[in-house]
Residue frames relative to the residue before (quaternion, step in Angstrom):
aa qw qx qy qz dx dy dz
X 1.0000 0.0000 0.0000 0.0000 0.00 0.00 0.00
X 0.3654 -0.7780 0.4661 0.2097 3.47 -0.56 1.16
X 0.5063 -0.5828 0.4176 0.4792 3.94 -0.95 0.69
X 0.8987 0.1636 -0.3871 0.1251 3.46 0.25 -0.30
X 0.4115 0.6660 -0.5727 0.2430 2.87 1.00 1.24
X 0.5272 0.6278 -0.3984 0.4113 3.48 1.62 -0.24
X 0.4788 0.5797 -0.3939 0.5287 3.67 1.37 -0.93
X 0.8203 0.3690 -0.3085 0.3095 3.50 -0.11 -0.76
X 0.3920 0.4935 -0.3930 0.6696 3.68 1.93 -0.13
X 0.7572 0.2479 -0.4114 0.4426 3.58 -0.52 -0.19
X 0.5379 0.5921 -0.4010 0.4464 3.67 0.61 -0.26
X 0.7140 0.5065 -0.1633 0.4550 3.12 0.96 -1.18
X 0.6616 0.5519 -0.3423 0.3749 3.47 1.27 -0.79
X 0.2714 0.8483 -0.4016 0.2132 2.95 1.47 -0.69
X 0.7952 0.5077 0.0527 0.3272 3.31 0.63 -1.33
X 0.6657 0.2403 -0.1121 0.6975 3.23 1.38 -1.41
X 0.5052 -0.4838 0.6829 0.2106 3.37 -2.13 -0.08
X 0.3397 0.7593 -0.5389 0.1331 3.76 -0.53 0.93
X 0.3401 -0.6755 0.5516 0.3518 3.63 -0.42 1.22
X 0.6796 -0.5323 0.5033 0.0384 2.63 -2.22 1.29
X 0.1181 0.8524 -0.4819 -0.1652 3.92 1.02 -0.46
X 0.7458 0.4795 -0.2586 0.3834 3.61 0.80 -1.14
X 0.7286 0.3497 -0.3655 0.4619 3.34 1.37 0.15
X 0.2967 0.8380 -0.4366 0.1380 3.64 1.31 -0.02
X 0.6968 0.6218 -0.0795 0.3487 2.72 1.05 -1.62
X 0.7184 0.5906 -0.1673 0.3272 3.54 1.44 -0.54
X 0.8136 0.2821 0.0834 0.5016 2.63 1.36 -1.33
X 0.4841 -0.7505 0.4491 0.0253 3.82 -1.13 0.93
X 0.1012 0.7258 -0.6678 0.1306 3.42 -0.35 1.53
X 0.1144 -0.7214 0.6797 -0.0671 3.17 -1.25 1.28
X 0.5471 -0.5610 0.6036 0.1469 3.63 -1.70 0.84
X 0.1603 0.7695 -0.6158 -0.0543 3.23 -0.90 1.20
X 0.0676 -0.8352 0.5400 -0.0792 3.35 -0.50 1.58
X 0.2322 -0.7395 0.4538 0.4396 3.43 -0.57 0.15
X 0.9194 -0.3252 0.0894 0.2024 3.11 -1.57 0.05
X 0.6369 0.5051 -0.2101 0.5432 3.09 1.93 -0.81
X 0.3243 -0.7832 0.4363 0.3017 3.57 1.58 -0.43
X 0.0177 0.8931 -0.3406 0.2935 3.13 1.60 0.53
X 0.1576 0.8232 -0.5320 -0.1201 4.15 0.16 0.32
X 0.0825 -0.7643 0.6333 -0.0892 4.01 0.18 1.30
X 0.5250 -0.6056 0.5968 0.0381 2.97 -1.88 0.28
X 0.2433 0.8037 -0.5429 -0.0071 3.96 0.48 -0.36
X 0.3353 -0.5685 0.6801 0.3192 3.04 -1.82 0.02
X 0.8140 -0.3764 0.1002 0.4308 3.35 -1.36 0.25
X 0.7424 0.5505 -0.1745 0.3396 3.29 0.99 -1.34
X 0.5557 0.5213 -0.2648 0.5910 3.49 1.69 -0.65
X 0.5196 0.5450 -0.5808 0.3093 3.90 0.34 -0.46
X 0.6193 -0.4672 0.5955 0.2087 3.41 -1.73 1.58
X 0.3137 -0.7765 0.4610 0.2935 3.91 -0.68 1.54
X 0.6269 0.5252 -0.3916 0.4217 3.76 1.46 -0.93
X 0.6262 0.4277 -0.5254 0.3860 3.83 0.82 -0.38
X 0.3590 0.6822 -0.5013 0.3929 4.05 1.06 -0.10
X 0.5441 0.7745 -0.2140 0.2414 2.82 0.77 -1.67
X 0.8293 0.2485 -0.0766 0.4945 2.85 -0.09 -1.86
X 0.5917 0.5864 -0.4680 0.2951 3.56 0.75 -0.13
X 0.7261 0.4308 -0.2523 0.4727 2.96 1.20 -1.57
X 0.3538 0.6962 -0.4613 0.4212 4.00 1.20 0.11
X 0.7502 0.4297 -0.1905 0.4650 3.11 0.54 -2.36
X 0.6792 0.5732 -0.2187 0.4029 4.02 0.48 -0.97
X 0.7739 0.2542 -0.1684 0.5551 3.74 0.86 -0.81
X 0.5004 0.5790 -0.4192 0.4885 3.85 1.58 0.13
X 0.8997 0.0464 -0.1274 0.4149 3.67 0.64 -0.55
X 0.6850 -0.5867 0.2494 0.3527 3.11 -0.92 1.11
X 0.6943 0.1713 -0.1396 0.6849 3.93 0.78 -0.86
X 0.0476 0.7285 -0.6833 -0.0104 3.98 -1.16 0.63
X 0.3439 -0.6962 0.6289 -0.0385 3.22 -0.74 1.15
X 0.0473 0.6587 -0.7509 -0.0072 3.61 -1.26 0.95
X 0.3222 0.7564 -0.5593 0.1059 3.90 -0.31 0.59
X 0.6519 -0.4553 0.5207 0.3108 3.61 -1.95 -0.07
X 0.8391 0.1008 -0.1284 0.5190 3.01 -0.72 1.49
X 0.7603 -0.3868 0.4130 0.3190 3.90 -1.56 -0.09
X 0.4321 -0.6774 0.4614 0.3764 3.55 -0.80 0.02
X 0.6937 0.5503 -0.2400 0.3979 3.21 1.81 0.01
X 0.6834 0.3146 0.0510 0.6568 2.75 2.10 -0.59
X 0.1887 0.8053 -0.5574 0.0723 4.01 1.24 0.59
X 0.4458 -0.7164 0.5130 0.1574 3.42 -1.22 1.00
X 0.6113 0.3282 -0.2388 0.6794 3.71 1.56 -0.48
X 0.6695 -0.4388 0.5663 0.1963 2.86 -1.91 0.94
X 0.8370 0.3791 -0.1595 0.3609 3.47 0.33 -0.97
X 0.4853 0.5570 -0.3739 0.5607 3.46 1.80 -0.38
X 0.5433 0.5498 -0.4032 0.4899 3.73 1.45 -1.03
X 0.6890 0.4782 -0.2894 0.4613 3.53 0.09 -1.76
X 0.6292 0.4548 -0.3941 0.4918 4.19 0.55 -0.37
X 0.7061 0.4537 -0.2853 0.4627 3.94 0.62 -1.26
X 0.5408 0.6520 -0.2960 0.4413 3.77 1.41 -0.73
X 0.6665 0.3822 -0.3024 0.5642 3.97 0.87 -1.20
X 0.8292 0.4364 -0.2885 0.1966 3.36 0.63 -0.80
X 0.4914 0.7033 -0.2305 0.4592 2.84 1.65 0.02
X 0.5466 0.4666 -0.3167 0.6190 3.41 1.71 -1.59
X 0.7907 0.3574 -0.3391 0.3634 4.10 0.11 -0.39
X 0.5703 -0.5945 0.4721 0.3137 3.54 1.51 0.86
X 0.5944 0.5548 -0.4652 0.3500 3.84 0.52 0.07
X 0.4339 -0.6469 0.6166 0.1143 3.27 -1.78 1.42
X 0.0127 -0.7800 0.6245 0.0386 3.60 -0.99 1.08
X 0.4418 -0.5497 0.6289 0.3273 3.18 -1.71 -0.44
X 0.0301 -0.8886 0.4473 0.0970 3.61 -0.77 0.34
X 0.0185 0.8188 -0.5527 -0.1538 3.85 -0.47 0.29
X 0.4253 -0.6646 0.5512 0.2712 3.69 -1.17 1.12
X 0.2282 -0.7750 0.5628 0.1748 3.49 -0.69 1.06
X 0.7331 0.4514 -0.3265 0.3901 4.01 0.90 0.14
X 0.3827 0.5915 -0.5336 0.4679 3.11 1.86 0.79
X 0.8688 0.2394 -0.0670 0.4282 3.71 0.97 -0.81
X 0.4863 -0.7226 0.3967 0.2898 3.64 0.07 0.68
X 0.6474 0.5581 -0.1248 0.5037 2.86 0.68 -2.03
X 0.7138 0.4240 -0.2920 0.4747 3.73 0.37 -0.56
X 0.8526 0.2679 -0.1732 0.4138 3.48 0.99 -0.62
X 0.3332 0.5128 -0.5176 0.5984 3.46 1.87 0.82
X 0.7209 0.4300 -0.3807 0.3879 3.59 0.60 -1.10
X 0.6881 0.5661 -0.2948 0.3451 3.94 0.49 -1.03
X 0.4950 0.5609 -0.3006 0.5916 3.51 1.80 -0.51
X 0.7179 0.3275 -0.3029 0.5345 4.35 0.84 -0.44
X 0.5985 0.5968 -0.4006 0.3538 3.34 1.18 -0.64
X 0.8401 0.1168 -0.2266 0.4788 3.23 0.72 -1.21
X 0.6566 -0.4199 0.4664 0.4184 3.82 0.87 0.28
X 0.7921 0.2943 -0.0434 0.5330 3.91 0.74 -0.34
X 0.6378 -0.6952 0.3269 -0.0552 2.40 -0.84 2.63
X 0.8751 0.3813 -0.0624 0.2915 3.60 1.04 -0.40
X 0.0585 -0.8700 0.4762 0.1131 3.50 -0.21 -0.12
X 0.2654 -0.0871 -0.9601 -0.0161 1.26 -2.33 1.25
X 0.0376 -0.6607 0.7091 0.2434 3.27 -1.50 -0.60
X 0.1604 -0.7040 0.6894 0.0579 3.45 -1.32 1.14
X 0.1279 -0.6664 0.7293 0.0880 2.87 -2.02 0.66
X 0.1890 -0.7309 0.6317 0.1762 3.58 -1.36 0.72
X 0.7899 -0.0856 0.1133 0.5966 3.73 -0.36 0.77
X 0.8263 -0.2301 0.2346 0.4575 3.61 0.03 1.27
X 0.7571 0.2415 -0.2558 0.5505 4.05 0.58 -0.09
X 0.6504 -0.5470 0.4917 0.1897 2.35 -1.81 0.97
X 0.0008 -0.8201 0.5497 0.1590 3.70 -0.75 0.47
X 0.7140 -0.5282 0.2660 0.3747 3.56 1.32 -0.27
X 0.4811 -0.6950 0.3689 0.3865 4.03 -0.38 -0.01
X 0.8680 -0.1698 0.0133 0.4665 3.54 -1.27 -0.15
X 0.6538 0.5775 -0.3014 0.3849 3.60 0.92 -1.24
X 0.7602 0.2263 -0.2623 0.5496 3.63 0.63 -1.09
X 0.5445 0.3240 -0.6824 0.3645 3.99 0.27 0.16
X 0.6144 0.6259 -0.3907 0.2794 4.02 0.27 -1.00
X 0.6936 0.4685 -0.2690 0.4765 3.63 1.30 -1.26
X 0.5172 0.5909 -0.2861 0.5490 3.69 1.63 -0.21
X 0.5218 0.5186 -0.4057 0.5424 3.46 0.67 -0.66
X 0.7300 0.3872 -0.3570 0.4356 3.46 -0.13 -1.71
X 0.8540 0.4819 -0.1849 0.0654 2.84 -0.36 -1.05
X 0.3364 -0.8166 0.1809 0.4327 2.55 2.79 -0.38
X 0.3870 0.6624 -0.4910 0.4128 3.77 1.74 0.49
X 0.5703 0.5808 -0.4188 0.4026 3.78 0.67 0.46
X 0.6196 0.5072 -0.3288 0.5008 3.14 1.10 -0.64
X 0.7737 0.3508 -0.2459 0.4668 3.35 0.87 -0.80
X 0.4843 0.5942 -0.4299 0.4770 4.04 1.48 -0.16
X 0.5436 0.6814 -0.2668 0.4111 3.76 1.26 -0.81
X 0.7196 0.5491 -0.1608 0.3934 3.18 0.99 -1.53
X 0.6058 0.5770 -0.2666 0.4785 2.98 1.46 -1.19
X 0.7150 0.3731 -0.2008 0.5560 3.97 0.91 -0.51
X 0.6354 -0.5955 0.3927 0.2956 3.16 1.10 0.67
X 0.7006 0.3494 -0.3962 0.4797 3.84 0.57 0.07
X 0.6215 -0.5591 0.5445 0.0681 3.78 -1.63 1.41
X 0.2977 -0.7263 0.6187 0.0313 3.29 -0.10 1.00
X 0.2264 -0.8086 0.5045 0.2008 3.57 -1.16 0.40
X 0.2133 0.7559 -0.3671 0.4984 3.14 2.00 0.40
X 0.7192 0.5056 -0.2930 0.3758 3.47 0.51 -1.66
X 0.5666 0.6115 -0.4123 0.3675 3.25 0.93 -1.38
X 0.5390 0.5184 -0.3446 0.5675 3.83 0.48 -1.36
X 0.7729 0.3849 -0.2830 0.4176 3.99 -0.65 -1.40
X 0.5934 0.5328 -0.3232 0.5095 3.65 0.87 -0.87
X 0.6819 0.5139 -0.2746 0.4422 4.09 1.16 -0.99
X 0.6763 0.6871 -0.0570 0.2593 3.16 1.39 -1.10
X 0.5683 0.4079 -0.1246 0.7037 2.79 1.66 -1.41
X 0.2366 -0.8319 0.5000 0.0439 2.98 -1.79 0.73
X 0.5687 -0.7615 0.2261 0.2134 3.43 -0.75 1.36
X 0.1086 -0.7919 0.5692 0.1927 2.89 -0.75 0.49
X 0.7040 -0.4993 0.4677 0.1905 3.09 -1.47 1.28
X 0.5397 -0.6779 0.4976 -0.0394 3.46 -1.39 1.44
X 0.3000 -0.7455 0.5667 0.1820 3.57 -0.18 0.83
């Protein structure tokens, strides 16, 4: 199957809602609530500092973090899909939290990073942005090389690595 016919399936997904099945099985979304299970609104200045906490814990512990809609087996947004799709074509292991299991987590994750939407990725503790800029990375093929930087091997590259030709050694 050629990449760009998969690019153009995830392009398409954009739009629709289809569970992931072939990645379910990999990957780990957990609930971070606080203790009272409380669901609250805050504005920036009112967010609980230990529920910060655990974000900025959960975000700077793994190399790809994922905020999206729904499961990685089961996203509820097209675009949380069209995010689990790229990562998947690049073979990459993530962490994930469902932001519509908890309010409070997804009023807060909207002050944390400054950005109104979701998904939201992070690569090693930074913010990289939601469906649009991981997707314009794909194209453009700055993912393959944003990966590297964090130390994880795209399978994409493998292909680019096939593509490009050697040149011969003196």
């Amino acid at each position: 199957m050629s990449s760009s016919f998969l690019f153009r399936r995830v392009i398409q997904q954009c739009s629709s809602v289809r569970p992931l099945n072939l990645i379910s099985t990999r990957f780990t979304s957990t609930t971070l609530s606080p203790s009272d299970n409380k669901t609250t609104t805050e504005s920036p200045s009112t967010v609980d500092p230990q529920f910060k906490k655990k974000i900025d814990d959960f975000v700077k512990s793994n190399k790809i973090a994922i905020f999206i809609k729904g499961e990685p087996g089961a996203p509820r947004c097209g675009f949380s899909n069209a995010v689990l799709q790229i990562l998947d074509l690049h073979g990459c292991d993530f962490k994930s939290k469902n932001i519509l299991e908890d309010e409070q987590l997804r009023q807060t994750m909207k002050n944390y990073s400054n950005w109104p939407t979701f998904p939201q990725v992070y690569f090693d503790g930074e913010f990289i942005g939601g469906c649009d800029i991981l997707l314009g990375m794909h194209q453009s093929g700055e993912l393959v090389d944003e990966l590297k930087k964090i130390g994880i091997r795209s399978k994409l590259s493998d292909v680019n690595d096939k593509n490009t030709p050697s040149t011969p050694s003196s």
